[in-house]
N, C-alpha and C positions, 0 to 999 in steps of 0.2 A: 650208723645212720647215713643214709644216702640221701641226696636232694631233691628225691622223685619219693620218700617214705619219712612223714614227718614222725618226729618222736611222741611215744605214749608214757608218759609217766605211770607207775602202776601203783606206786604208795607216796600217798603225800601228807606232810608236816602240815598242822593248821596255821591259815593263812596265805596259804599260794594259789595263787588265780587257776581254777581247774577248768573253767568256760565262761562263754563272753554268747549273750544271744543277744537279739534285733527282736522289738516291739513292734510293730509294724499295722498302716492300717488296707495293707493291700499285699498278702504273701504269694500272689503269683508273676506282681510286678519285682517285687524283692529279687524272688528267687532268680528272677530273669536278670539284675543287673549286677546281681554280683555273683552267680553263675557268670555272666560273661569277663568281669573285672578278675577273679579269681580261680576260675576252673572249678567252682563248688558243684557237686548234686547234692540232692537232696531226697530224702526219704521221710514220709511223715508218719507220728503216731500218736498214741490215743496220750492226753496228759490233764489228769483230774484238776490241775490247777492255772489251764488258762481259759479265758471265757467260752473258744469253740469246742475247746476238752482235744482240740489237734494243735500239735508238737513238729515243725521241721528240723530236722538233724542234719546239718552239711558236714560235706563230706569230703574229702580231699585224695584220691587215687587209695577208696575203700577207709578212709580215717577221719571220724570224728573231729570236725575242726568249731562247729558252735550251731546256733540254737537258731531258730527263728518262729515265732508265732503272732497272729493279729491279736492286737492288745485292748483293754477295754476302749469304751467310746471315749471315756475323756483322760486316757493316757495316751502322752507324746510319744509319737516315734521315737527311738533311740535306742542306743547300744549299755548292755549292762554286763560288771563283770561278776563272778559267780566266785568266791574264798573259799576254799575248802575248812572245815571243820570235823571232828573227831565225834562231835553227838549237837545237831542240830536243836534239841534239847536244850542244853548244857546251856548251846550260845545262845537261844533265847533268853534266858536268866540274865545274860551276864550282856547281853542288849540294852535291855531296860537297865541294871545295873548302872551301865556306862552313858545312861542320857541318850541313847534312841528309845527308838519304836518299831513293834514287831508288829508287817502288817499282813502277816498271811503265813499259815505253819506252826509249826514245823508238819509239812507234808510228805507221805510215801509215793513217791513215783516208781511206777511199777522200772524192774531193769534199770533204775540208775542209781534209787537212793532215796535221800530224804532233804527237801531244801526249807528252809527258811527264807523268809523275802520281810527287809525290813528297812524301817528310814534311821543312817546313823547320826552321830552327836552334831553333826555339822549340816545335816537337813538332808544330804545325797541317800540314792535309794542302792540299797546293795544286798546279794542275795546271798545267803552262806550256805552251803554243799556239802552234806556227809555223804562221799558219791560210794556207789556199788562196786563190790572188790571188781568185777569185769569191767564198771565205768570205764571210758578212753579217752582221750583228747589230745588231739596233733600240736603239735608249737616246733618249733626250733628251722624251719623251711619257710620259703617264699607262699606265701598265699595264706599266709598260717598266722595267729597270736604271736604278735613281738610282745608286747605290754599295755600298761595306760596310766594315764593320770587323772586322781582324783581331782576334778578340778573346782574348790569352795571358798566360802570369804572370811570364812573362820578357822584358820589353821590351827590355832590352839587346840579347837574342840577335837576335830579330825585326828591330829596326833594323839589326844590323850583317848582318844576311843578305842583306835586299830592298834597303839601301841601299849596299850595294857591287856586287850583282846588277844593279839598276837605275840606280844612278848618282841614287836618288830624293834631295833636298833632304825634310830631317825636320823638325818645326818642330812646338812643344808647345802644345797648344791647353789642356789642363789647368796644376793650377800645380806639376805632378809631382811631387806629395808622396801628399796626400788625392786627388787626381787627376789618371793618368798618362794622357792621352791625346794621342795623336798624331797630325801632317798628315806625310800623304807626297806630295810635288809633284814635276813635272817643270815645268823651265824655270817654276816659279813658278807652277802652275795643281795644284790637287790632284786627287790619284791616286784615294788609297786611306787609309783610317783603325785607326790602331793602339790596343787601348786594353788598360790594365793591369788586368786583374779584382779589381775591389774587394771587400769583405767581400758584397757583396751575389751572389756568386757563393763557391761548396763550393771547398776545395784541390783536392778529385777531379776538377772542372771540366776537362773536355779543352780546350784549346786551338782553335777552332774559326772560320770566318768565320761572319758576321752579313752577310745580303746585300738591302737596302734595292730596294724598286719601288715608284716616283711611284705617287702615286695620283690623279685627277680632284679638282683642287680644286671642282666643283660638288659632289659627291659628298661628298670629305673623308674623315679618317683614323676617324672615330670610327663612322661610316655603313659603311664597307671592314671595320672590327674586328667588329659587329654580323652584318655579312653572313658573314664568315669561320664566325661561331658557326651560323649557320644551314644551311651546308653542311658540318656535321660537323666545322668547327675548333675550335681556343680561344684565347682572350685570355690570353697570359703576362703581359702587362704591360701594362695599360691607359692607351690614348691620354694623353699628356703632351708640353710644350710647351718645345720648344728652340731654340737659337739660328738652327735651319736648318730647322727646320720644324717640324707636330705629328707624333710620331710616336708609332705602336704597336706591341707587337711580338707577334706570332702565331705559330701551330704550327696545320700541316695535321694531318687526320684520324689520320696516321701520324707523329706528331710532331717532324716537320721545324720546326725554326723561323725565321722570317725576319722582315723589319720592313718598316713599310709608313711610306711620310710623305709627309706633303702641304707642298711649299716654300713654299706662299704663304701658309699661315698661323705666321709667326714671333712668338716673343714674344723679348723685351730679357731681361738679367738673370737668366737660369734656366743650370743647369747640369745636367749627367749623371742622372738618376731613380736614386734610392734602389731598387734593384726586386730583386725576388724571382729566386732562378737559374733560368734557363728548362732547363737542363740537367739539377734534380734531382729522380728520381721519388720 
């Protein structure tokens, strides 16, 4: 894998994040800023399950990097990530099972698969993937899916959802008092990140993903945060220094928010940012 070709997973285990889209209520201002912030095109197509029935696909030097469509009238912009599943089917069952709600599907998209989109035990909306043997998706390079975190005020519920769903090992990287945050791993490599909303987030707070893309450590997280302002973004939370990298956290023109981090610059010692709710207007 070179730095200029992000990687395609071709067979995935259920439970590993296989795409991450943007709701949106303006997709040619979208596409404009983070085309500029990232280097994305995009290509759109016909897609039975969102309200214009058109699908943006970004794309990263020819590779599948995530989703983009306008969302109904009274759904919030925002970033969602997509779980792969084995029979979208199955995981409806076992949805309802586990204290969600299934609120649309299990659907056939033509060329990709079949999604389910549903609310889990913990109120977040999350969508599950049994994708097409051809499906692709970029991660492992700059511009690309690093990860995200779950971020809700019910931790119990959320662990006992995804991890009898997934069979995920949960492991507390906080000291789950002052700070409840969580690893969710298969076979001992992490998944996906859980964390419990501190005072530095409103009770009104929905329940929502937070969804992380590398950035060019030539570049860096604080040059990415700069640029986002310049193409009509904003800085919710400025550039700070964790155990996994620096990270920022941003909101598109339409106030989507997501986080941007660069791995190679880690500091020791530092914990969770004290930071403002990016959720409160």
């Amino acid at each position: 894998m070179s730095l200029s070709s992000p990687s395609v997973p071709r067979v995935l285990p259920s439970g590993i994040p296989c795409w991450i889209e943007l709701s949106t209520t303006d997709e040619a201002r979208a596409q404009h800023f983070y085309g500029n912030l990232f280097g994305w095109q995009y290509a759109t197509n016909r897609d039975p399950a969102t309200p214009t029935r058109r699908y943006s696909i970004a794309s990263l030097n020819g590779v599948a990097v995530g989703g983009l469509y306008t969302g109904a009238r009274n759904q919030a912009p925002g970033w969602t990530v997509h779980l792969s599943v084995q029979h979208t089917a199955s995981a409806a069952e076992w949805v309802t099972e586990l204290g969600g709600k299934v609120t649309l599907g299990p659907i056939a998209i033509p060329q990709r698969g079949s999604i389910l989109h549903a609310i889990d035990a913990s109120g977040a909306p999350v969508v599950f993937w049994e994708p097409d043997v051809s499906w692709e998706f970029g991660t492992g390079v700059a511009n690309t899916f690093s990860g995200a975190d779950l971020n809700v005020h019910d931790g119990e519920a959320a662990d006992h959802f995804y991890c009898r769903l997934f069979n995920y090992q949960s492991h507390q990287i906080g000291d789950a008092e002052t700070v409840d945050y969580a690893e969710w791993c298969i076979e001992h490599e992490p998944v996906l990140y859980r964390y419990v909303m501190g005072r530095e987030y409103l009770p009104s707070t929905p329940p929502h993903w937070l969804v992380y893309i590398k950035v060019d450590p030539a570049k860096g997280t604080d040059a990415v945060a700069g640029q986002a302002l310049l193409h009509g973004g904003s800085v919710v939370i400025e550039p700070y220094d964790t155990p996994f990298g620096r990270v920022a956290i941003l909101a598109d023109p339409d106030g989507a928010v997501f986080a941007v981090i660069d791995h190679e610059y880690i500091a020791d010692n530092v914990g969770r940012a004290e930071v403002d709710d990016p959720y409160d207007d």
